[in-house]
N, C-alpha and C positions, 0 to 999 in steps of 0.2 A: 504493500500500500504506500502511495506516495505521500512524506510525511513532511512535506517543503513547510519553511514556516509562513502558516498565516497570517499576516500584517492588518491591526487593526484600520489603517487608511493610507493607501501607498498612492502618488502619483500614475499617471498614465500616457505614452505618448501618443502623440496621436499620427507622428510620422512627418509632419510637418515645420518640426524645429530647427532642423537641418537647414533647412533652407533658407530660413530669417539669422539663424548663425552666421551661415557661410557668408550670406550678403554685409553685415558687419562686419566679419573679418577680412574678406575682399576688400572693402570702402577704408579699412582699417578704423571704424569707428566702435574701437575696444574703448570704452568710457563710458562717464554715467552721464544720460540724456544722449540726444542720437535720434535716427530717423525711426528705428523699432521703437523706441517711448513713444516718441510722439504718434506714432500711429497705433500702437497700445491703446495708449489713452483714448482715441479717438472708439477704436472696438469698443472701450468698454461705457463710454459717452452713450453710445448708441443702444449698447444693450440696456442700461441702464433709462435709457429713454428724458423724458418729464424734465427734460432743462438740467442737465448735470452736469457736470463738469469736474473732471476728473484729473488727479497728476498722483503722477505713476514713484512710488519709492523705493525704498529697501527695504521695507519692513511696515505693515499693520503697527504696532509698536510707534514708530516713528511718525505714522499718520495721526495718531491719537494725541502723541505729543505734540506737535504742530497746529493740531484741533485746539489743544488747552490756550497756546500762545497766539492766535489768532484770534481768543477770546477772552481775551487780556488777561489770564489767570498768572496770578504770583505767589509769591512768598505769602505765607498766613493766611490765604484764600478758601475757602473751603469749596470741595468740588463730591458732591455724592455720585455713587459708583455701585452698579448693582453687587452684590456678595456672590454668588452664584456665576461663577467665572474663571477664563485663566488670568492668573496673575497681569497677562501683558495690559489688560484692563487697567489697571490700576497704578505698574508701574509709575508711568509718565506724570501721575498727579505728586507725587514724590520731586519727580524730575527737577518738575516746579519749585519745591520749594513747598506747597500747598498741604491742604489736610484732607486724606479721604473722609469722608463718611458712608459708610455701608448699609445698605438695604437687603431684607431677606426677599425672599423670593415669593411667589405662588405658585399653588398645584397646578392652575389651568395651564398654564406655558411654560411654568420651572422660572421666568425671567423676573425681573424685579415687583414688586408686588404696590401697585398704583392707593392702598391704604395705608403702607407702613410708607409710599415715598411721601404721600401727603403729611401724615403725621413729622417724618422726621426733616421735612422744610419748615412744617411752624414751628418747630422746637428750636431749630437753628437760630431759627429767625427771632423767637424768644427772648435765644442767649446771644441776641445780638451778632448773628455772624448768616445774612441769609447765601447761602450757597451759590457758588456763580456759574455750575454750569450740574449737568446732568450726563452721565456716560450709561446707558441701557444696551443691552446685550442680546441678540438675537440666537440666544444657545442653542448649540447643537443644530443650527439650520430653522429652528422653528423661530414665528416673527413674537416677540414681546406684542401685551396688549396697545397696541400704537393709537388707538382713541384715546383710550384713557390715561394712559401715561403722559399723552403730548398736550390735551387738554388740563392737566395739574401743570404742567411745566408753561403754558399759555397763564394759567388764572396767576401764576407766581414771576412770570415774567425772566424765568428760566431756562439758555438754551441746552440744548439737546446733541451729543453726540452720541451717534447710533452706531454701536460697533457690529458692524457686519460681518468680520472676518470669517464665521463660520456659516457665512447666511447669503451669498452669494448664489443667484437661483433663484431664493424663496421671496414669496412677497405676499401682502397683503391687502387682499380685495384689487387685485390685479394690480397693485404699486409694488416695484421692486424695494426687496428690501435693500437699504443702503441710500437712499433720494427720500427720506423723510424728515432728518434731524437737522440741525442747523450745517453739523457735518458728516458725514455717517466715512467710516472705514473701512480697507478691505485687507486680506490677507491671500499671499499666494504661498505662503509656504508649504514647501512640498507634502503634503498632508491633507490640503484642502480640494475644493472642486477643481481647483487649476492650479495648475503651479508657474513660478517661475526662476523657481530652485529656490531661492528667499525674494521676499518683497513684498509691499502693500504697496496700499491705495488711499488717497485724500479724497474725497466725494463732498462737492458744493456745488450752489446754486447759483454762482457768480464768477464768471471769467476772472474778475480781480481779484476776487478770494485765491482760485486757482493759481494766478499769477506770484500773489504774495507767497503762498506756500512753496512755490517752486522757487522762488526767491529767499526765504530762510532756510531751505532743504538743499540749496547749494552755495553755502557758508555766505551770506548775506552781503554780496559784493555790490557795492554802489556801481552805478553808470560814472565811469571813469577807464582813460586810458592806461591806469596802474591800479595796483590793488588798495582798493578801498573801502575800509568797514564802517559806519556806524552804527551798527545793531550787531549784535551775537547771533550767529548761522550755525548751523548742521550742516554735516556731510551726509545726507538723508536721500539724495536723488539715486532711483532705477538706473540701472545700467542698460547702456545699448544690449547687449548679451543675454542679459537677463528680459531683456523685453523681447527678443528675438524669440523665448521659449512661449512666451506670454502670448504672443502672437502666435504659433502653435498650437496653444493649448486652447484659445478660445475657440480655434473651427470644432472643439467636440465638449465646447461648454454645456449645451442642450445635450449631446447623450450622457453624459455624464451624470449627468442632475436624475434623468431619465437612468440611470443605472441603480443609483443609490437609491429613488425611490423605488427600483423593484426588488433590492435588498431588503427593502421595509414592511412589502407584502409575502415577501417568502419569509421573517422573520414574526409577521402577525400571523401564518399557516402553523407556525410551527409553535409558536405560542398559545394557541387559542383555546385550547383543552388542560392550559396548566396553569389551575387558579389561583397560587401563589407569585406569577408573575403577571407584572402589568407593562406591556410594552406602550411607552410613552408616544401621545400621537398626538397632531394637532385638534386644537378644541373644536370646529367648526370648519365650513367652504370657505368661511372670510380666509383664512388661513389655510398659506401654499407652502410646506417644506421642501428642503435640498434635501432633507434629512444625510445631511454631510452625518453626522453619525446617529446609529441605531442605539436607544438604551432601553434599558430595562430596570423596575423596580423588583428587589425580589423582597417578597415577607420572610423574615429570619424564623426557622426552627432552631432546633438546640441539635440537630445535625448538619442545616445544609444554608446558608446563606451567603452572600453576594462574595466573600472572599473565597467561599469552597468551590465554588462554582466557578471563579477567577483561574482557582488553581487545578482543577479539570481541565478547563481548555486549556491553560499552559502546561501540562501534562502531554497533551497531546500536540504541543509544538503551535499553536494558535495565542494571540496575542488577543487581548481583551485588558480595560483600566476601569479605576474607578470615577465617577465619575469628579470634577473640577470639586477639587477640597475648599469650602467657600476661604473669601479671602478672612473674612473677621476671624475665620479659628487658623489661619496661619501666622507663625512667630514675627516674623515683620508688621503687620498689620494688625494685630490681636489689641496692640492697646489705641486704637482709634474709635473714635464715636460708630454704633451700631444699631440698626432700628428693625424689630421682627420678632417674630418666634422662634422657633426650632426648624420649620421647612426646608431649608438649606440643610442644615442638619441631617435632617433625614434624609434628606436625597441624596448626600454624598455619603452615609451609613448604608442605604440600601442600592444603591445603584452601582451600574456598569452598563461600560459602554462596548458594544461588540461591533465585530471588523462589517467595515464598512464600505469596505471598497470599491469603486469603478469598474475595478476589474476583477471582482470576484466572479469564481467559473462555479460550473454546474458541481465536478468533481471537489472545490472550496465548500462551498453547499454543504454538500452532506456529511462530512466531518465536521462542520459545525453543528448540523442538523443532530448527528451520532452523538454529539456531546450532550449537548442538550435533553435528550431522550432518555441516554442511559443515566444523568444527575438525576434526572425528578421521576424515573421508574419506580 
């Protein structure tokens, strides 16, 4: 039996990289920015549709960062940040100088929970500090509730950066996600719907937003014939090369999407008669997943719960995690303001996240399938 390891989310080529390579290495335009960005960006403008405007970086992370300083975030600023997330979330309010404040999450989407964000803005606001911006999380490919969460951030006068990074694909009530928050971000690390070996995305509604960003993301050089600073830059710009993949990778952005969702119906086949697990789905039509990763809630017995069942399938050479440890119960982060219940909690006690691939095959299948089966026999 072929016992190759199973990867919880591997990139995929689509055969087409080679050729946006070769033409930058021909041009010799090995550097970052270059005719592949700029026509990146342009792909993902369009995909993205509804007036967007997009520039292309090195990293999601970076985007986010960029997001905070473009919205004049500083030193002693406070910035709320969903809990239920990867760390790169959150970094960047750090970066600042700033103060996260954390939100727990809800059942209906897993993403930040629109009653504890209200509560913990008037509190802020209270203690005299009201928050200057908003970072919500489209986890796992599914969209956060975006009525409700963007109308509290409307009545408080609060903008919104919408981290996309695992949500590219998904959208809601036919708006892509990533084109709703003041800036939404994207991630192409190799792990997500596309790749472009590492890299993100800036997403705004304004050419000169656009412009600004690509202006601090390539070390903030004045219009001058010598080198000229007055503001502090990043080295934060896409590489010709790495867009070159990016551009590749979008001709099979739709099957891809289209892949992982049929991961999600062969993983609700295979779930459906084992009433201890709850495979995690969108609440409603309003709501379109990538379902960039498949999870699962398990109820714990006193034999068999989400770490036995972890260690099943890495038994058998399959990779499976648990899900995003919220940020309030990680050691960096643990002594910062926190607003919620236990939710988050629980979802990172009971959950895991299973392989999710683009390219998983019929023969991947069933030795997941096989695991699965003989755990809850």
């Amino acid at each position: 039996m072929d016992n190759k390891r199973i990867y919880l989310s591997l990139s995929e080529q689509s055969g087409f990289e080679q050729e946006y390579i070769q033409k930058a290495l021909q041009t010799n335009w090995i550097t970052s920015g270059g005719p592949n960005v700029d026509e990146f960006e342009s792909a993902l403008e369009n995909y993205l549709y509804d007036g967007s405007f997009v520039a292309a970086l090195n990293a999601g992370t970076s985007a986010i960062h960029l997001a905070l300083i473009l919205l004049g975030v500083k030193k002693g600023d406070e910035v709320i940040c969903q809990s239920m997330t990867f760390s790169a979330s959150a970094n960047p309010i750090l970066y600042q100088g700033a103060i996260p404040v954390f939100v727990d999450s809800e059942l209906d989407t897993w993403n930040i929970c629109p009653e504890n964000l209200e509560i913990a803005i008037k509190d802020r606001i209270k203690k005299g500090k009201k928050p200057k911006v908003i970072i919500a999380v489209h986890l796992y490919g599914n969209p956060y509730k975006v009525d409700e969460i963007h109308a509290i951030a409307g009545k408080y006068d609060i903008p919104i950066i919408e981290d996309s990074a695992e949500a590219l694909g998904s959208s809601y009530k036919g708006k892509k996600c990533g084109s709703f928050g003041d800036f939404g971000i994207l991630s192409f690390n190799g792990n997500k719907i596309i790749t472009t070996s590492s890299g993100g995305a800036l997403i705004s509604n304004s050419i000169n937003l656009k412009e600004k960003a690509i202006f601090y993301a390539t070390q903030a050089k004045d219009e001058a014939v010598h080198y000229q600073h007055s503001e502090i830059g990043y080295n934060y710009r896409m590489s010709n090369i790495c867009a070159g993949i990016g551009l590749g990778q979008v001709q099979i952005l739709d099957k891809n999407v289209i892949a992982r969702r049929e991961n999600h119906f062969f993983y609700k086949d295979v779930f459906n008669e084992i009433e201890r697990v709850k495979l995690f789905e969108v609440l409603n039509e309003d709501y379109y997943s990538n379902y960039w990763l498949n999870t699962i809630l398990i109820e714990p017995n006193k034999e068999k719960d989400r770490e036995s069942l972890r260690i099943a399938f890495e038994n058998q050479n399959i990779e499976t995690r648990p899900l995003w440890k919220p940020m309030h119960l990680q050691p960096i982060f643990e002594k910062y303001p926190y607003y919620g219940d236990k939710i988050s909690d629980m979802l990172f006690e009971k959950g895991l996240c299973l392989p999710s691939g683009s390219n998983l095959n019929y023969i991947d299948k069933n030795r997941i399938k096989t695991v699965i089966k003989d755990f809850f026999k």
